[in-house]
N, C-alpha and C positions, 0 to 999 in steps of 0.2 A: 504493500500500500504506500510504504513512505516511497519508494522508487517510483512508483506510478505518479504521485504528487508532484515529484521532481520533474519528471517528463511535462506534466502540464504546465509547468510554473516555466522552464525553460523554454516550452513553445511561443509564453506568449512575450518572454521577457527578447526572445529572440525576433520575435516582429515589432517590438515598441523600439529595440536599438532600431531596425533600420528602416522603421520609417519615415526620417526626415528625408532619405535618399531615393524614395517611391513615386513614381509620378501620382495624380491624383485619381488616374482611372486603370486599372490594372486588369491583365486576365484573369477570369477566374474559372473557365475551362476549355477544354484543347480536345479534338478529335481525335481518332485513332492514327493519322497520319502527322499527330505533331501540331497542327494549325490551332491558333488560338482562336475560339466561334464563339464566347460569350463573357462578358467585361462588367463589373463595377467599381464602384468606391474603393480607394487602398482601404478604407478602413475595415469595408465588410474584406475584400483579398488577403488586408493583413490578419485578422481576426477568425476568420469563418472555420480555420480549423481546432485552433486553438480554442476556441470556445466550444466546439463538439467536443472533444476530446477531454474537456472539462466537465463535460453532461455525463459523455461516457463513462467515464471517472465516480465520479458523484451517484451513476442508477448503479449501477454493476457493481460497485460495491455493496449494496444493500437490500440485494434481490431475494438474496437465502433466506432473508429476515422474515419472507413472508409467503414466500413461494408456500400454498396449501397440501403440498402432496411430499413433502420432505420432512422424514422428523426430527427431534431434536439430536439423535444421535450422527445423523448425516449432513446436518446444518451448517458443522466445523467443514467436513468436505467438502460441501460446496461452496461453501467462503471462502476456501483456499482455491479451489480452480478458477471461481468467477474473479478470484482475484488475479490471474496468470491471465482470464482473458481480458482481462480491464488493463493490466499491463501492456499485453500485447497489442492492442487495438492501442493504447495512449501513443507505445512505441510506433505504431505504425503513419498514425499522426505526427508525432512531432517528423518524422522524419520525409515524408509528402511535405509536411510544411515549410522545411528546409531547402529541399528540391523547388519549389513554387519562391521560394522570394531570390534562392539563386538566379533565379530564369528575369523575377524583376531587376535582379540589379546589371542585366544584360550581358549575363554570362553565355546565352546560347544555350540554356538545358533544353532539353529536350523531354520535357514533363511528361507527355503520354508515354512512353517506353518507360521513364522511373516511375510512374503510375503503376503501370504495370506487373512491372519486377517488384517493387514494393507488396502489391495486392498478391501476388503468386507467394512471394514469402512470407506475408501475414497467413494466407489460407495454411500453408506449409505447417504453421509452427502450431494452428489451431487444429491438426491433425495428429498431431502430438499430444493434446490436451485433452482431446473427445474419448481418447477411451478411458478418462478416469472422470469422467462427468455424470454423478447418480442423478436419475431419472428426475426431473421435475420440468413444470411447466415453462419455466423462461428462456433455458437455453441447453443446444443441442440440436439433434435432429430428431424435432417431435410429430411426432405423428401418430395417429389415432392408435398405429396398432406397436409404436415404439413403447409409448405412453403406458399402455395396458400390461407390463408386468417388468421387473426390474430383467428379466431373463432376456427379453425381447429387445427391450432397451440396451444389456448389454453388449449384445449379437450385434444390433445395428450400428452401434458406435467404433466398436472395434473395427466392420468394414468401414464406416465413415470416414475413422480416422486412417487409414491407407487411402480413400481415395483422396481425400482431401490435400494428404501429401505429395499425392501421385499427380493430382490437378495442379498444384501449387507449384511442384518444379516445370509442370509441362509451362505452365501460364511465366513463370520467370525466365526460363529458356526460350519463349516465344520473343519476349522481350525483348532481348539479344539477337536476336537473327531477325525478325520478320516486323512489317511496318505496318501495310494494309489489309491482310488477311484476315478481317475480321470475324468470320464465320468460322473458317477453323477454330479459332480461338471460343465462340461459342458454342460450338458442338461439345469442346476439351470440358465447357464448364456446365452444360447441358446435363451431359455423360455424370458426371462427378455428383452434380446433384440428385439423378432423379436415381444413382446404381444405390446409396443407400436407401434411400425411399420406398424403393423397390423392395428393397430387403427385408426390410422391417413388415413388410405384409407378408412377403413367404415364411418368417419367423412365426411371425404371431399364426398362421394359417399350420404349421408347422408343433408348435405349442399347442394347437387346439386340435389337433390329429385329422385335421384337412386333406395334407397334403404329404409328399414324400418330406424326409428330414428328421430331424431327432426325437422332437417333441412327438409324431406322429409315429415311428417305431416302437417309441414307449409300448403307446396306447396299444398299438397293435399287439403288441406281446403280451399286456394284462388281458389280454381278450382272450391270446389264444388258451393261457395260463387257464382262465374260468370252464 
């Protein structure tokens, strides 16, 4: 938490030094081929991330406190992960925000490529995190049938977090090599998304002796057992 703090408090300390040096109307987003296509205020440009990243900060921290389906013994666990994602996302902030005022002080960055790379290695490291995320309603990959028993939920996370990984490195390697390709790139994040998604219904379908799989072998076997 106190390192998370630090990253906020530097994001915004780091856009109050340089904005005497900002013109007054600034990009504040760029296409996939780099072009800056939409412009405000330095204040909202210098600020706008900084300040999410301080919201971020501020809910994520406090989400365990209330989440209905967590009890108190798993309360401490999810405080300590939502706190790694509160970190993460802070980090992932201050450092987009870094990239964007480089780019104002006419250095020539190239914001959508470190967008990019950036966004691939936040997903990267939240893939790392998801499979130690117990089941509740705020965060994860929730879904009706992840939701419905810690078993299900732990199935789904575990693939989550490889794909998540998997999509993270493809999405920061894209970074690096390729400019305009934008459909590749949403197919890689398409995929990522919907393969846990997926999962978690043949799990729970699986658990409930549906389908082929573990939860359904069981069943089958106390059957034949009777």
């Amino acid at each position: 938490m106190r390192w998370t703090f630090v990253l906020v408090a530097a994001s915004f300390l780091l856009s109050l030094f340089i904005y005497p040096f900002v013109p007054a109307t600034v990009p504040i987003h760029w296409n996939i081929a780099g072009q800056a296509d939409g412009f405000a205020s330095r204040d909202i440009g210098l600020f706008l991330l900084p300040a999410i990243s301080a919201v971020v900060f501020l809910v994520i921290e406090k989400l365990h406190e209330i989440d209905p389906i967590v009890n108190e013994e798993k309360k401490a666990s999810l405080g300590t992960v939502l706190g790694e994602v509160s970190f993460g996302a802070c980090a992932f902030f201050f450092a987009l925000n870094a990239v964007i005022l480089s780019s104002y002080l006419g250095k020539g960055t190239d914001v959508a490529s470190w967008a990019m790379f950036l966004s691939g290695f936040f997903m990267g490291y939240l893939g790392f995190v998801l499979p130690r995320v117990p089941r509740n309603y705020f965060c994860g990959i929730r879904t009706p049938w992840s939701l419905s028993s810690d078993r299900v939920w732990k199935r789904t996370h575990d693939l989550g977090g490889k794909t998540f990984i998997a999509t993270g490195a493809v999405m920061a390697l894209y970074a690096l090599v390729a400019k305009e390709s934008i459909g590749f790139l949403l197919g890689i994040l398409l995929v990522g998304a919907l393969v846990p998604i997926a999962y978690s219904y043949f799990c729970w379908k699986a658990e409930a002796g549906g389908c082929p799989g573990k939860g359904g072998k069981a069943k089958k076997k106390r059957k034949k057992a009777r």
